[in-house]
C-alpha positions in Angstrom: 105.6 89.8 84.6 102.9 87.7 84.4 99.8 88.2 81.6 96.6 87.4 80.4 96.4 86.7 76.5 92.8 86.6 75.5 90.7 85.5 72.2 87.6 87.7 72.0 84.6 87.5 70.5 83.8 83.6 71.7 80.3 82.7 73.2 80.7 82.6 77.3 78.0 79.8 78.9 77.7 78.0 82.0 77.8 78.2 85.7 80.4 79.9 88.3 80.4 79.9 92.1 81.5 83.5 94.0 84.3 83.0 96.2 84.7 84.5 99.7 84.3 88.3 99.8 87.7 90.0 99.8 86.5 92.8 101.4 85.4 91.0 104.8 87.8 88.3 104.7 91.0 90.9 105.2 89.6 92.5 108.4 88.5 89.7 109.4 92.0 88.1 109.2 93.4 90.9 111.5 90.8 90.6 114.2 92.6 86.9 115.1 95.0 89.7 116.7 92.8 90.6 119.1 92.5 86.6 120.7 94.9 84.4 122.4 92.7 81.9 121.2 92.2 80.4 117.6 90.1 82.0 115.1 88.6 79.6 112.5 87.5 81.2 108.9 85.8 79.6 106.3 85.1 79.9 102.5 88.5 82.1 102.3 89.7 83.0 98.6 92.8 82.0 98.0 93.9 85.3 96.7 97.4 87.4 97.0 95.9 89.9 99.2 95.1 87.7 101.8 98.4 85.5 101.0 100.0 88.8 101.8 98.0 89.5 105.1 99.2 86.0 106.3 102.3 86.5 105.4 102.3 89.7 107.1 100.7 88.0 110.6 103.0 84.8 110.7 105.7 87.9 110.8 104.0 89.4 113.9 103.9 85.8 115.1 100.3 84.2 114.5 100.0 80.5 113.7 98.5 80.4 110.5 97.3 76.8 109.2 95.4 75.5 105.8 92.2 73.2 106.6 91.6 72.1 103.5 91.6 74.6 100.3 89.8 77.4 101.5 89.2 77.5 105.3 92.4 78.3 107.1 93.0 78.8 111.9 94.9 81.7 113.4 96.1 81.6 116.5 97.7 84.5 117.9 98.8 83.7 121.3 102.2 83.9 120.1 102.5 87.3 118.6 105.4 88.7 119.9 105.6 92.2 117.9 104.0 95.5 117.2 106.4 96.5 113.8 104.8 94.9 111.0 107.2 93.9 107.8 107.4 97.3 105.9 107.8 95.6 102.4 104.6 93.4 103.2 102.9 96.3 104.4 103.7 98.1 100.8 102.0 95.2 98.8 98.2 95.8 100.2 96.2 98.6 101.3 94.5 96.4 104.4 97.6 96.4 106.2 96.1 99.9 107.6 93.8 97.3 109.5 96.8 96.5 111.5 96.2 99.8 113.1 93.7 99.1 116.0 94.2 95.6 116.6 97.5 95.6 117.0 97.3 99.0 119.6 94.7 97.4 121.4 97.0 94.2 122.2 100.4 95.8 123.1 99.5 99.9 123.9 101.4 100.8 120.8 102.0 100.2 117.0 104.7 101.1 114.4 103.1 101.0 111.3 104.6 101.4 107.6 102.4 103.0 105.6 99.9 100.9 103.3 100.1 100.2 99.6 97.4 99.0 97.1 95.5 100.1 94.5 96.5 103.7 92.6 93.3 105.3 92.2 93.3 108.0 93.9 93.8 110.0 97.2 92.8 107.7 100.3 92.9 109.7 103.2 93.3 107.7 106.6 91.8 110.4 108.6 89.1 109.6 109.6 91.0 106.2 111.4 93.0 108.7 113.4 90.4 110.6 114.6 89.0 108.2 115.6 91.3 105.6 117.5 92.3 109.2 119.5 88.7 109.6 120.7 88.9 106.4 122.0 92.7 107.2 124.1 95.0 106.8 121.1 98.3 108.6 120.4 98.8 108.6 117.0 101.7 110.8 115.0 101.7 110.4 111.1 104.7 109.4 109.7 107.0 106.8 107.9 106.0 104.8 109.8 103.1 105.3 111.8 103.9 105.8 115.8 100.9 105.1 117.9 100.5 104.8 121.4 97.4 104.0 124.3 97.6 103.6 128.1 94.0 102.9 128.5 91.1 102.4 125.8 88.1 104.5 126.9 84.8 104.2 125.4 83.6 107.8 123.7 80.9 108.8 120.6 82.7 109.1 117.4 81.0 111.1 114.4 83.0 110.0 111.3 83.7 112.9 108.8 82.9 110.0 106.4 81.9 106.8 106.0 85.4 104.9 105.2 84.6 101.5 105.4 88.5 100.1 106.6 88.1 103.5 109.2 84.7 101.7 110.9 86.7 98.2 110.9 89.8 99.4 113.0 87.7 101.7 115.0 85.4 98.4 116.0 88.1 96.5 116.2 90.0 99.3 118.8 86.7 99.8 120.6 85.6 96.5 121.5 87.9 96.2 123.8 87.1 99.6 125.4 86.2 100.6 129.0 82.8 101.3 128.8 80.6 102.3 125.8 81.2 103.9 122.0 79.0 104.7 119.7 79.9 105.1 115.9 78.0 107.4 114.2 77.6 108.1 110.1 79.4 104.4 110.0 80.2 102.5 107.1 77.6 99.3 106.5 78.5 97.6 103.7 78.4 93.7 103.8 81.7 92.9 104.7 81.6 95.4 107.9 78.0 93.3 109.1 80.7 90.2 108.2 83.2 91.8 110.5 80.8 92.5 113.3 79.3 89.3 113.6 82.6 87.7 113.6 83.7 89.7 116.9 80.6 89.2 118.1 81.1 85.2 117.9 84.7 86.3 119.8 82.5 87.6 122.5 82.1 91.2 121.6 79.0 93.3 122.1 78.1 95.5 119.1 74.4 96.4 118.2 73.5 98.4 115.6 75.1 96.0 112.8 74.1 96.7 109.2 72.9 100.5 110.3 75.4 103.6 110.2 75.2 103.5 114.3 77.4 101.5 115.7 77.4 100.3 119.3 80.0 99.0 121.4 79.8 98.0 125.0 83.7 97.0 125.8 84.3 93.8 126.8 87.8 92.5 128.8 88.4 89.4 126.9 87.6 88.3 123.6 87.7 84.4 123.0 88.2 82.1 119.3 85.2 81.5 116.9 84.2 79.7 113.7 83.3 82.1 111.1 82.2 81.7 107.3 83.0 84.9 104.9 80.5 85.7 103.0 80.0 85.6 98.8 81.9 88.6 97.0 78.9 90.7 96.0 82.6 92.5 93.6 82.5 89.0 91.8 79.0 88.6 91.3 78.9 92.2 90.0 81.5 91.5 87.9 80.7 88.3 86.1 77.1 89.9 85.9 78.5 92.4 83.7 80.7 89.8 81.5 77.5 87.6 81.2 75.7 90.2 79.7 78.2 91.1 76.6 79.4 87.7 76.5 76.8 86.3 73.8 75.3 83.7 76.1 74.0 83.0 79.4 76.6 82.7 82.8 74.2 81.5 85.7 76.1 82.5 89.1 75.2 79.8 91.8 75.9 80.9 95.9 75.0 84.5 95.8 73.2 86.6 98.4 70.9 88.4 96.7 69.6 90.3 99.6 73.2 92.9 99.0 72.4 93.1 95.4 69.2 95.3 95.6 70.8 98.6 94.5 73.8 97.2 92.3 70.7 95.6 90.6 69.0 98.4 90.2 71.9 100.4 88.9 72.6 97.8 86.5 69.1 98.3 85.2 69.7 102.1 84.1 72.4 100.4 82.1 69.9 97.4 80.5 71.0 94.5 82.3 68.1 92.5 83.8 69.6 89.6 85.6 66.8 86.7 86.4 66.8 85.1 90.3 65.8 81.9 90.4 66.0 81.6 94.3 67.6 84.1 96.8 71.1 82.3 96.4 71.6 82.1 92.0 71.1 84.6 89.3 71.2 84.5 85.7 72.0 86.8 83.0 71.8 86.3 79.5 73.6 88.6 77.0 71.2 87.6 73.8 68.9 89.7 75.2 70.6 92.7 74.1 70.9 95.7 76.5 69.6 99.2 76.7 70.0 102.6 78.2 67.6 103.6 80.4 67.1 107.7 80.6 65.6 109.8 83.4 61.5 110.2 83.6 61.6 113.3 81.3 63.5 112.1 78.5 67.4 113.1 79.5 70.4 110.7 79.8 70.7 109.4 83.0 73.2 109.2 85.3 75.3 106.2 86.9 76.8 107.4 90.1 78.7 105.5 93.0 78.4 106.6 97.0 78.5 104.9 99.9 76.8 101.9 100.8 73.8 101.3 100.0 74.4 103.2 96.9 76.3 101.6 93.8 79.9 100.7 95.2 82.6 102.6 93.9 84.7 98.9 93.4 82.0 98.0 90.2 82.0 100.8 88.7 84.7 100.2 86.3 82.9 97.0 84.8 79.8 98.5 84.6 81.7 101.2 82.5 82.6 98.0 80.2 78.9 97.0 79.8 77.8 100.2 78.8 79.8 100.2 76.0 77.7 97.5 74.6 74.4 99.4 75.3 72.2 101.0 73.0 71.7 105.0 74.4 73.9 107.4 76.3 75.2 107.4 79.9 77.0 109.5 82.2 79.2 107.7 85.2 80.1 109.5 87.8 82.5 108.5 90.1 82.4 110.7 93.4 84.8 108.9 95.3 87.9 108.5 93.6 89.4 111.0 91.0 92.1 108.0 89.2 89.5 105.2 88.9 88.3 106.7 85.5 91.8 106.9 83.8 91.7 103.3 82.6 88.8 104.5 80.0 91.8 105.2 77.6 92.1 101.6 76.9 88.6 101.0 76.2 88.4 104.1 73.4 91.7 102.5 71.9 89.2 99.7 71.8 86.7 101.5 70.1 84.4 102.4 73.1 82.8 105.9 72.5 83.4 107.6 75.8 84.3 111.4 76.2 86.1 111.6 79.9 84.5 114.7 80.8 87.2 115.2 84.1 88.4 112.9 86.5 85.0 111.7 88.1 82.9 111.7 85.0 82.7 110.0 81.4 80.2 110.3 78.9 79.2 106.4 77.4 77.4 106.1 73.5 77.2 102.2 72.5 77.1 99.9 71.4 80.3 100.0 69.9 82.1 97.2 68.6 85.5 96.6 70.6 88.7 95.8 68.8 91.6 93.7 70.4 94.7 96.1 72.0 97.6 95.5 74.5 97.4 96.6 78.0 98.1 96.5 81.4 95.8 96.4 84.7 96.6 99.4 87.1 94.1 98.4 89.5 92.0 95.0 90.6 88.9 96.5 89.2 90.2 98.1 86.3 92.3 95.2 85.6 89.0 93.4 85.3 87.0 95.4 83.1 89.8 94.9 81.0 89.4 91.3 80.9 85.8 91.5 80.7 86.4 94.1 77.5 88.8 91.5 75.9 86.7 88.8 76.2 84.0 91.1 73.8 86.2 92.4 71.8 87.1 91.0 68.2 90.8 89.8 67.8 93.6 88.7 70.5 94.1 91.0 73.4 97.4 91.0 75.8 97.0 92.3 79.5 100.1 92.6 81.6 100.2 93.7 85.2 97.6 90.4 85.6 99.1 90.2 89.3 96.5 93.1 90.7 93.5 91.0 88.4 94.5 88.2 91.0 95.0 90.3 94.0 91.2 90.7 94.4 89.6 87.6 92.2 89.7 84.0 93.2 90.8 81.7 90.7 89.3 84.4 87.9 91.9 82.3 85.3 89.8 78.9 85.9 86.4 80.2 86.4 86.7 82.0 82.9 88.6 78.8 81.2 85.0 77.1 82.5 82.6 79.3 80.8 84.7 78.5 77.5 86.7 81.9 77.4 90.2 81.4 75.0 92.3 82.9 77.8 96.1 82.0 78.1 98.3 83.3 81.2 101.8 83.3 80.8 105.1 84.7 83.1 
């Protein structure tokens, strides 16, 4: 099993470019399904999870070609099946994302149930509600058994707003007879990604970037050129590093525009990143960093929610940060009751944190961290690990480093740049 082996305590400087949003890219991969005609994405990390989703659609049957290192063409004209591989299916939680495309194509789907990260219960609900609105026969099982004769256009009110449950909805819908609208949707970045892709196919969706949705069906969708846009996870992330790393990471190819409210989260925890144009940002840890409390005095609260609130997916780093923070904070985690767990490895680093139940911790820095052994049970957790390392004093070993690389492109080399001591060995 392959591992990280990482010398804290060393100065982190220079400059590091985001790679393709994860997030958008994976959907984004699936909706070649819905085209006999090629689909060209660009600026596509070269990560496991979407080596997995290829994998898993050269099974089905799509053509799947490199153009260069990171933009890669999907054809799907010759998909010739609706049963996905059941072991590639276990490796990543987007394989759910199979679910509408591959209904809408051939009028029914047998689906193995998706794997990914373990933190927590992840209903798929709210995905079957609503792909039977729309005409869909689903029955729940191992595997999935779905079914459509016709796709009929209908208004959907999600019971929440699960962002891979708007994907295969829009994704089901656009080829629809007649109209749906998708209320109390999910619009985080990647689903405006998502959206404007099918609308390049030839779809018709307004409403992109709001939580209503519209869909006027369309008969045919055709190929497009599409470029994924900058992982808001990975800027987040290295943002956090950068500001208990003892120097100053400058982050070059951002979009600041879907960093407003991870910004102003940060702040509550003291990090003040500069913006030198709408596209860079800079944060430098010699600042030092400080708690921010409420107006009348009391610690404050970090919380995640849906977007635009703080996303659920950085909380875990910012956790890491605010061990390093002068004051007291509460993090509250609302959406997922196994994302806190990994907080045992930070107080066997020396992080002050009282884990208060499973959606809330307590945070008192800054403490100093000490080196320790462990191993990543999550992408994001599996991060804030590394990023903890990297602070702490002494030589820290992570196993597990294969879900680090499931969600962060070339993390190994972009850390090795800013000057981190970082080994990785099978």
């Amino acid at each position: 099993m392959a591992k990280y082996i990482i010398e804290g305590g060393r100065p982190l400087n220079g400059t590091i470019t985001p790679s393709g949003n994860k997030n958008e890219v994976l959907p984004a991969l699936m909706a070649c399904l819905l085209s006999d005609e090629t689909v060209t994405l660009h600026r596509v990390p070269r990560i496991n999870d979407v080596e997995s989703t290829l994998a898993l659609l050269s099974f089905l049957g799509v053509e799947v070609d490199w153009i260069g290192d990171s933009s890669v063409q999907l054809n799907a004209s010759t998909v010739h099946s609706y049963k996905p591989d059941a072991n590639l299916c276990s490796h990543i939680r987007a394989s759910i994302l199979l679910l509408g495309p591959l209904l809408s194509r051939f009028g029914k789907i047998e689906l193995p149930p998706p794997g990914g990260d373990v933190i927590g219960a992840r209903r798929i609900d709210s995905h079957f509600e609503g792909i039977e609105a729309l005409g869909g026969v689903l029955e729940f099982g191992n595997p999935i058994i779905g079914s459509v004769a016709k796709i009929k256009g209908a208004d959907i009110y999600l019971d929440e707003p699960s962002v891979t449950a708007t994907e295969n909805i829009v994704m089901f819908a656009v080829r629809a007879e007649g109209k749906t609208r998708l209320f109390n949707a999910a619009c985080e970045p990647h689903v405006v990604g998502l959206c404007n892709l099918l609308n390049a196919m030839g779809a018709k969706i307004s409403g992109i970037g709001s939580n209503l949705i519209e869909i006027q069906g369309v008969s045919h969708l055709h190929g497009a050129e599409h470029t994924i846009g900058p992982d808001f996870m990975e800027v987040g992330s290295f943002t956090c590093l950068g500001a208990i790393s003892n120097g100053q990471i400058h982050i070059e190819g951002t979009k600041n525009s879907d960093l407003r409210f991870i910004l102003k989260t940060f702040a509550r925890i003291g990090m003040h990143p500069k913006m030198p144009s709408d596209h860079s940002l800079s944060i430098d840890s010699r600042e030092g960093l400080t708690m921010l409390t409420d107006i009348s005095g009391r610690v404050g609260t970090v919380y995640s929610g849906p977007w635009p609130a703080f996303p659920t997916d950085l909380m875990s780093v910012a956790i890491v940060a605010g061990t390093q923070s002068k004051g007291t904070m509460i993090f509250h985690e609302k959406m997922f009751e196994g994302r806190m767990f990994f907080t045992d490895k930070l107080m066997s680093m020396g992080a002050n944190i009282v884990l208060c139940d499973p959606h809330r911790i307590v945070v008192t820095g800054p403490t100093p961290l000490v080196a320790a052994k462990m191993s990543s049970p999550d992408v994001r957790a599996g991060m804030a690990m590394v990023i903890a390392a990297l602070a702490a004093k002494g030589t820290s070993v992570i196993d597990n480093i294969y879900q680090i690389e499931r969600g962060y492109c070339r993390v190994f080399d972009k850390l090795t740049s800013l000057g981190a001591a970082i080994k990785r060995e099978e």
